[in-house]
C-alpha positions in Angstrom: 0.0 0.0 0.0 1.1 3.2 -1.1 1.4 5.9 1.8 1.5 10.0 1.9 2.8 11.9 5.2 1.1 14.8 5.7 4.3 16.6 5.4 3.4 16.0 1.8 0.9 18.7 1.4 0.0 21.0 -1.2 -2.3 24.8 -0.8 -2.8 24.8 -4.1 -3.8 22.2 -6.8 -1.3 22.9 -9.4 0.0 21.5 -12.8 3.3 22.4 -11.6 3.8 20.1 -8.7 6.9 17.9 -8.4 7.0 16.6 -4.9 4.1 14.0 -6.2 3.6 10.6 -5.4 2.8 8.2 -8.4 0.7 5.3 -8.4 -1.1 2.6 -11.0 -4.5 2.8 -11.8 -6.4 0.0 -9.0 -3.3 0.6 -6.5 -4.9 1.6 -2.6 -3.5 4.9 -1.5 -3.8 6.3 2.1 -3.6 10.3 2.7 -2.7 11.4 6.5 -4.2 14.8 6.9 -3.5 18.1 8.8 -6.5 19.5 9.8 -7.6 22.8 8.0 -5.6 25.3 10.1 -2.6 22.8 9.7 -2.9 21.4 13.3 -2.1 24.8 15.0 -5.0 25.3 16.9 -4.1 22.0 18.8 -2.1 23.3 21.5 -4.6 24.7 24.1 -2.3 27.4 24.7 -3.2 28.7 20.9 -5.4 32.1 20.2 -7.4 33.0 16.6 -6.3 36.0 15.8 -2.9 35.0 16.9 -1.8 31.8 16.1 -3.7 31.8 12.7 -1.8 29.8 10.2 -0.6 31.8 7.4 -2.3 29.5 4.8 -5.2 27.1 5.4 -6.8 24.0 3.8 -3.7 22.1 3.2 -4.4 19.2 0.5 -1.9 16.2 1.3 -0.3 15.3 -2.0 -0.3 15.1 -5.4 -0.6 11.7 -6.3 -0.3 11.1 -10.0 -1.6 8.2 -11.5 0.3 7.1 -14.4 -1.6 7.0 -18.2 -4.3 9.2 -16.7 -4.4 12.3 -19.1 -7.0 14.8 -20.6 -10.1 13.5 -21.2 -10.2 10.6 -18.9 -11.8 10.0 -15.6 -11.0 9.1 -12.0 -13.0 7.0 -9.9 -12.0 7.4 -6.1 -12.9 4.6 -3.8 -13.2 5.9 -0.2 -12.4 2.8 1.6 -11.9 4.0 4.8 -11.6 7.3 7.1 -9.5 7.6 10.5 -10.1 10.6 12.9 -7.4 12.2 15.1 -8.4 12.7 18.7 -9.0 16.3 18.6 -11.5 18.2 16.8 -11.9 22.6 16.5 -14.0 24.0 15.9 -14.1 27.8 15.9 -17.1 30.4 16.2 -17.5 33.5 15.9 -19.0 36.6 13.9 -18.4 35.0 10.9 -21.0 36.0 9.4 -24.0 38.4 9.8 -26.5 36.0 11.3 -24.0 35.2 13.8 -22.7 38.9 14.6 -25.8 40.1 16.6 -25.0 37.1 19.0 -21.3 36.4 18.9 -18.9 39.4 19.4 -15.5 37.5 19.6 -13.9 33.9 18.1 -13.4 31.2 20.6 -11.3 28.1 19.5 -13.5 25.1 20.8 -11.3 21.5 21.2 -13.7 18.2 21.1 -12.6 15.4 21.9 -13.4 12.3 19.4 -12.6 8.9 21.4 -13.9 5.8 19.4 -15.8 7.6 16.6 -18.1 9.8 18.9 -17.9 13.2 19.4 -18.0 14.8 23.2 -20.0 17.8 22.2 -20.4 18.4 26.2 -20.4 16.3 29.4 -24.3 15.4 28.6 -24.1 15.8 24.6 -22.1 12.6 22.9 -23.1 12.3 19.1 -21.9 9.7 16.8 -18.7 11.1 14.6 -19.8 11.2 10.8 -16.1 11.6 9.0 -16.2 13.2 5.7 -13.9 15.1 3.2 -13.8 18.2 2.4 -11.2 18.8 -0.6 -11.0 16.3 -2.6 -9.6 17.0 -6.2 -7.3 17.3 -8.8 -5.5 19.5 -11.2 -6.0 22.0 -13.6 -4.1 24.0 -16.4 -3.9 26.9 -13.9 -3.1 26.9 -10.2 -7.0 26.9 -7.7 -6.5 27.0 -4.2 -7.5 24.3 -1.9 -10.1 26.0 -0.1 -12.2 26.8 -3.7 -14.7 24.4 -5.5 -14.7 23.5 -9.1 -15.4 21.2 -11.8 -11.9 19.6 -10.8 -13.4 19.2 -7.4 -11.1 20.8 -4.7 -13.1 22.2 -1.1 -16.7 20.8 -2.0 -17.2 20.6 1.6 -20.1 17.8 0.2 -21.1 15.3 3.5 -21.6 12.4 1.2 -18.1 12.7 0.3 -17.6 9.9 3.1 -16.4 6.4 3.7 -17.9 3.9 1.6 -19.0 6.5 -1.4 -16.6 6.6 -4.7 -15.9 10.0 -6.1 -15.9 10.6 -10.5 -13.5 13.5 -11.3 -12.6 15.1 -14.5 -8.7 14.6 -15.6 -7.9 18.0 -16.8 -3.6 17.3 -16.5 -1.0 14.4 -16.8 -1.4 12.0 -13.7 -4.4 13.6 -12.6 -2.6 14.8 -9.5 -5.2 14.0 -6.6 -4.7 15.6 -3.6 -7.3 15.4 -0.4 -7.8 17.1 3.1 -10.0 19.2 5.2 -11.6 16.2 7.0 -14.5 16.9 9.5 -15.5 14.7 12.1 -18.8 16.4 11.8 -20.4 19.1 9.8 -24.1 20.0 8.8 -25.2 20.5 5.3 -24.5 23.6 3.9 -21.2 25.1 7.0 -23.2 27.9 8.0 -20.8 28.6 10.6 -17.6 28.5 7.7 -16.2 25.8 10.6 -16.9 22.0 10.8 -15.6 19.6 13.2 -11.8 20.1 11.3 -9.9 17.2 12.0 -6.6 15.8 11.1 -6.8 12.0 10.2 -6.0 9.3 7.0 -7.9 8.7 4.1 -7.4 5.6 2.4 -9.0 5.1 -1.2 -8.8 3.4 -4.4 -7.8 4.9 -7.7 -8.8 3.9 -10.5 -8.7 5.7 -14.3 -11.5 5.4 -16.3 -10.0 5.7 -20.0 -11.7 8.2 -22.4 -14.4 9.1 -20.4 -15.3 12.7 -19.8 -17.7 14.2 -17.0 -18.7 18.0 -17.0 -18.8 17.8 -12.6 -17.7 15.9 -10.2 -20.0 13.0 -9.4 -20.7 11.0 -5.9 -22.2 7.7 -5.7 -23.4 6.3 -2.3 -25.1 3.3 -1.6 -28.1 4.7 -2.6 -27.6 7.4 -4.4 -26.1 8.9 -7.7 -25.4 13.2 -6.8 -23.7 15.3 -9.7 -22.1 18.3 -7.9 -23.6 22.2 -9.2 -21.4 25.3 -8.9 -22.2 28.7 -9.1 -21.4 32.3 -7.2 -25.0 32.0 -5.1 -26.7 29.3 -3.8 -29.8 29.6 -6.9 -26.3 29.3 -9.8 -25.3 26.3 -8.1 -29.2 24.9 -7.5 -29.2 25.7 -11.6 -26.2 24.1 -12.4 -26.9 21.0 -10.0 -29.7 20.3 -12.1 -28.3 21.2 -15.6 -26.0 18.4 -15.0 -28.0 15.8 -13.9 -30.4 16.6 -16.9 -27.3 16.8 -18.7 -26.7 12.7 -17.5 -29.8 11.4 -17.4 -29.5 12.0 -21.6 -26.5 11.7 -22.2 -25.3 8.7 -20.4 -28.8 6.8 -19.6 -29.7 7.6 -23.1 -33.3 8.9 -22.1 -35.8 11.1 -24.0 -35.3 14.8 -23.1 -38.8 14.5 -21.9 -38.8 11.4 -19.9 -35.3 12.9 -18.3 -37.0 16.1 -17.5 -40.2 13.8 -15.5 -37.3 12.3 -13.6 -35.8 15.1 -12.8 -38.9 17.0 -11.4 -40.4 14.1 -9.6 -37.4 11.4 -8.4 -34.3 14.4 -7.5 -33.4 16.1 -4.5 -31.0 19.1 -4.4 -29.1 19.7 -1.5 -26.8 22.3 0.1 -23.0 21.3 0.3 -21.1 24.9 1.7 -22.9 28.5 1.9 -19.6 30.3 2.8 -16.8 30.1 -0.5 -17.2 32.6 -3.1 -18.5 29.7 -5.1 -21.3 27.9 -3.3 -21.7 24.0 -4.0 -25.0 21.8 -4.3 -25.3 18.4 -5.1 -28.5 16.9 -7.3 -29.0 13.2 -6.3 -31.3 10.5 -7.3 -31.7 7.2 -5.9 -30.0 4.1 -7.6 -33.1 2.1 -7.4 -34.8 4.7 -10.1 -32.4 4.5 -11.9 -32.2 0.9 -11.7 -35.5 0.3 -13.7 -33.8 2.4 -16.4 -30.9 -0.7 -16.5 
């Protein structure tokens, strides 16, 4: 098994990365994680505002995956996420619905012992890991903490052990890179902060050869969600939908019309993040519809 330290970490995902890791297409890979202020709120003694790092979101990786070029696809197998011990969380006025109520930022530390989350002496919840960035490269340099059709911070909850991530191969090797994992997080961040934890990802690459998606795609057990992009919340609701019209026609082969009853009647959109200059919204329907479509 194929192993990257978290030393190994990138801000940016970039064409022009040479401290990459390269695999075959089917080899298992495991990621070890900083969290997204790279571990420094950790140390009780640490203050935000102070002890901020001076980037965040760090991405371990690239991995390139030999063969995979322009025009392909890779399918990411989650097989299995491991959580640190500590969690942050940090609130604040981040933003204006939580200004009237919340004057300063306060670094909170939650302990995570055995997959569940000590919210407070009374309040245990179960931990639900997930994966924040999670993408690859493009002809220009993206930061880690943006969204795009090359995937990068979708801050998507399904995006969690078990589920297999499509992403389109814009560069040689694909260069996958991953991070920003949360040991809890509710749909849509409203508070810019989930449970950031450091931790490993370990997954399965695989390249899909000459096949090209428009957005990244998530399949769960029981669902099939094509990721939507857009500078609001109602782009990205648009664009969520545009693209799984776009694949019910093109790929399942169905009348514009038939796709369009789907669509309205069988598909659920859902909130990802609120809080990037590019909001992110998945469109899902459930395998068993499409099931009867073979």
């Amino acid at each position: 098994m194929i192993k990257i330290r978290s030393n190994i970490h990138t801000f940016k995902m970039s064409p022009y990365s040479e401290n990459k890791t390269i695999c075959e297409s089917g080899d298992i890979v495991t990621f070890e994680t900083l969290d997204c202020f790279c571990n420094c709120f950790l140390p009780e003694s640490a203050v935000f505002g102070v002890d901020n790092p001076k980037y965040s979101n760090p991405a371990t990786g690239p991995l390139y995956v030999k063969n995979a070029r322009c025009g392909d696809t890779l399918k990411i197998d989650i097989i299995d996420i491991q959580l640190g011990n500590t969690g942050v969380l940090v609130t604040g006025p981040v933003n204006r619905h939580f200004e009237d109520h919340l004057k300063e930022y306060k670094v909170n530390r939650i302990k995570v012992e055995n997959d569940i989350v000590n919210l407070t002496s009374n309040i245990k919840i179960q931990a639900k890991p997930m994966i924040g960035v999670i993408g690859v490269a493009v002809n220009e340099e993206i930061s880690t903490s943006l969204p795009g059709v090359h995937g990068g911070n979708l801050d998507c909850s399904s995006i969690a052990k078990g589920s297999t991530v499509y992403l389109p191969i814009f560069v040689e090797g694909g260069l996958l890179a991953i991070g920003d994992l949360h040991a809890l997080m509710g749909d849509g961040e409203i508070g810019e902060c989930g449970l950031e934890i450091e931790g490993t990802v370990t997954v399965k690459v695989t390249l899909i050869k000459d096949k090209v998606i428009s957005s990244p795609r998530i399949e769960t057990d029981g669902f099939l969600e094509i990721i939507g992009l857009g500078n609001t919340v109602e782009d990205a609701c648009e664009n969520a939908s545009k693209e799984m019209l776009r694949y019910m026609i093109q790929d399942l082969n169905l009348d514009n019309h038939e796709a369009a009853k789907l669509l309205c009647l069988c598909s659920d959109l859902k909130i990802c993040q609120i809080i990037n200059q590019v909001k992110t919204v998945v469109c899902r329907i459930q395998k068993s519809v499409l099931e009867h479509i073979g």
